[in-house]
N, C-alpha and C positions, 0 to 999 in steps of 0.2 A: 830169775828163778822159775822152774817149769811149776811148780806150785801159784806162784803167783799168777803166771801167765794163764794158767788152767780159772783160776778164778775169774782173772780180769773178762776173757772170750766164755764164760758158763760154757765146759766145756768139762759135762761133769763122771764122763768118761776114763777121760786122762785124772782129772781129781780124786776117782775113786783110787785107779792104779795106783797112785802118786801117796794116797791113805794108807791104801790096804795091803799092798804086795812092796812097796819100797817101803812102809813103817816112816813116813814121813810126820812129824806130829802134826794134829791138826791146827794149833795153834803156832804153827812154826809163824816167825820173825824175822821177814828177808827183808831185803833192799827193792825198792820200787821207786821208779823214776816217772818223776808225772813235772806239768807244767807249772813254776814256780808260782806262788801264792801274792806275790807283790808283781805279779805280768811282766815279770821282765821275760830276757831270752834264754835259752837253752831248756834242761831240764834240772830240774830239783830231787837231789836224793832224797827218799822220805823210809824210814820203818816200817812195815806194814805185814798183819797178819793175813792169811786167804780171805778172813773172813771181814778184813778191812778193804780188802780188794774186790770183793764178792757186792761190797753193799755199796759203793762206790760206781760201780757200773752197771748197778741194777740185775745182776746174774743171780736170780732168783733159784733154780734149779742148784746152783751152787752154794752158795748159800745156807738153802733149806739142810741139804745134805752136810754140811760144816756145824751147823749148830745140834743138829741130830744127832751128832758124832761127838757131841760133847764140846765144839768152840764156847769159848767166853766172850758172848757179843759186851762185855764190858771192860776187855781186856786193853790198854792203854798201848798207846805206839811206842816204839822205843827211839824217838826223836826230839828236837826241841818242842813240837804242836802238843803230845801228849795227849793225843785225841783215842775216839773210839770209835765201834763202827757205826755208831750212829752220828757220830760228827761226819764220816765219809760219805757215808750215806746222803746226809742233805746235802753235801757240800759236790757232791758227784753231779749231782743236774740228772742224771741217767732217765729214760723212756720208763722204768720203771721202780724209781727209788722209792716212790709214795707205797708200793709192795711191799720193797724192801724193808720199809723203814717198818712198816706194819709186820712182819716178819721176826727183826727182830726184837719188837716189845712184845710179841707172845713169848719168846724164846727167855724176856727178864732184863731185857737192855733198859740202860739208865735212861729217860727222857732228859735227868736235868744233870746229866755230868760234864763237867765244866772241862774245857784243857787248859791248857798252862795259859792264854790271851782272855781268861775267861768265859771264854763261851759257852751256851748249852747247843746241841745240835740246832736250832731253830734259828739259831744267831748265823749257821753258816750257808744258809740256804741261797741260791745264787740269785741276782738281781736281772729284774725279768725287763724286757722291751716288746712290744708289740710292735709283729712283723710290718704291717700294713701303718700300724701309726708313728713310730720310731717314735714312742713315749717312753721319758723314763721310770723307774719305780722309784717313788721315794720314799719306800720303806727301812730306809737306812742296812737294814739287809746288804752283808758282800759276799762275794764268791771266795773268799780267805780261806774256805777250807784245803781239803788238801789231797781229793782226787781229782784225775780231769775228767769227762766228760764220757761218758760211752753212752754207744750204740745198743739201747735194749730193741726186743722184737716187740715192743706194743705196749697195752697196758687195758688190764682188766678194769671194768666198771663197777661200780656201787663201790659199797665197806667191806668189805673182804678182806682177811690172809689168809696164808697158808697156815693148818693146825699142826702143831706141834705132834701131839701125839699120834695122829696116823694121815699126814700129809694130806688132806683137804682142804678145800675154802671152807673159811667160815666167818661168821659175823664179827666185827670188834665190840668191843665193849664200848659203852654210853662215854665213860670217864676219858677214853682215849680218844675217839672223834671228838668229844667235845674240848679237846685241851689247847690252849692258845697253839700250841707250837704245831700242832700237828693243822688242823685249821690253816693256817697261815703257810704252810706247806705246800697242803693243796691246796692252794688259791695261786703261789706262786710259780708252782709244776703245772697243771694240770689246769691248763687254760682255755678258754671257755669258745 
């Protein structure tokens, strides 16, 4: 789907077209193929919104503009996972999900929405190795979720998202740094 594909590459050009001149819903539920969940081979059909796409590969500029436009970052997949975009979000690995993810709890995303395996997003966050030590983590932590992996362009410093109401950085709140899931996020993205 060019919706999806627009998210997946933050390519938020063709997203807007795709919004505002084809009347695509912003919450549209297409088919996306990513790398199945239990490593086997080929690909895995999954349901997924742009804005499940968007938090999954860390395409913040898309994203921002998806939730602005009125996405429901709580809206559930239409698959067996039954996740959200903050389940994709952790479960993506992406250069800049820890944004993402900051992103969408201004916008009102669930921290603790479970999918149908139980999980909360914190539970899908990928299991880390160190390049240089080829240690494992044995924070029980798996990669189960249910994007794969993208290419972000970097990743801003300190506590920061992006503000809802007129598109800036701005601080997070005490409550949200300080919450296990997110903590445990960044420790296991954003390595030292």
């Amino acid at each position: 789907s060019p919706v999806l594909a627009a998210s997946a590459s933050n390519d938020l050009a063709q997203m807007r077209w795709l919004i505002e001149r084809q009347s695509v819903p912003v919450d549209f539920m297409g088919d996306w193929y990513a790398e199945p969940r239990n490593g086997g081979k080929g690909l895995e059909r999954q349901r997924r919104t742009p804005c499940m796409v968007a938090a999954s590969h860390g395409s913040l500029e898309v994203l921002l503009y998806l939730l602005q436009m009125g996405a429901d970052p709580n809206l559930r997949s239409e698959d067996e996972e039954r996740c959200t975009a903050m389940h994709c979000a952790a479960a993506g690995g992406a250069a800049l999900s820890t944004d993402a993810i900051k992103t969408l709890l201004l916008f009102g995303a669930d921290r603790n929405a479970r999918d149908v395996y139980g999980r909360v997003p914190a539970d899908c966050l990928p299991s880390t190795t160190s390049d240089s030590n080829a240690t494992s983590d044995n924070g029980g932590s798996s990669s189960g979720g249910s994007a794969s992996t993208g290419g972000g362009r970097g990743q801003h410093g300190g506590n920061v998202a992006v503000n809802s109401q007129n598109g800036i950085m701005q601080e997070l709140d005490e409550e949200t740094l300080m919450s296990d899931e997110f903590r445990m996020y960044e420790f296991k993205i954003r390595r030292c």
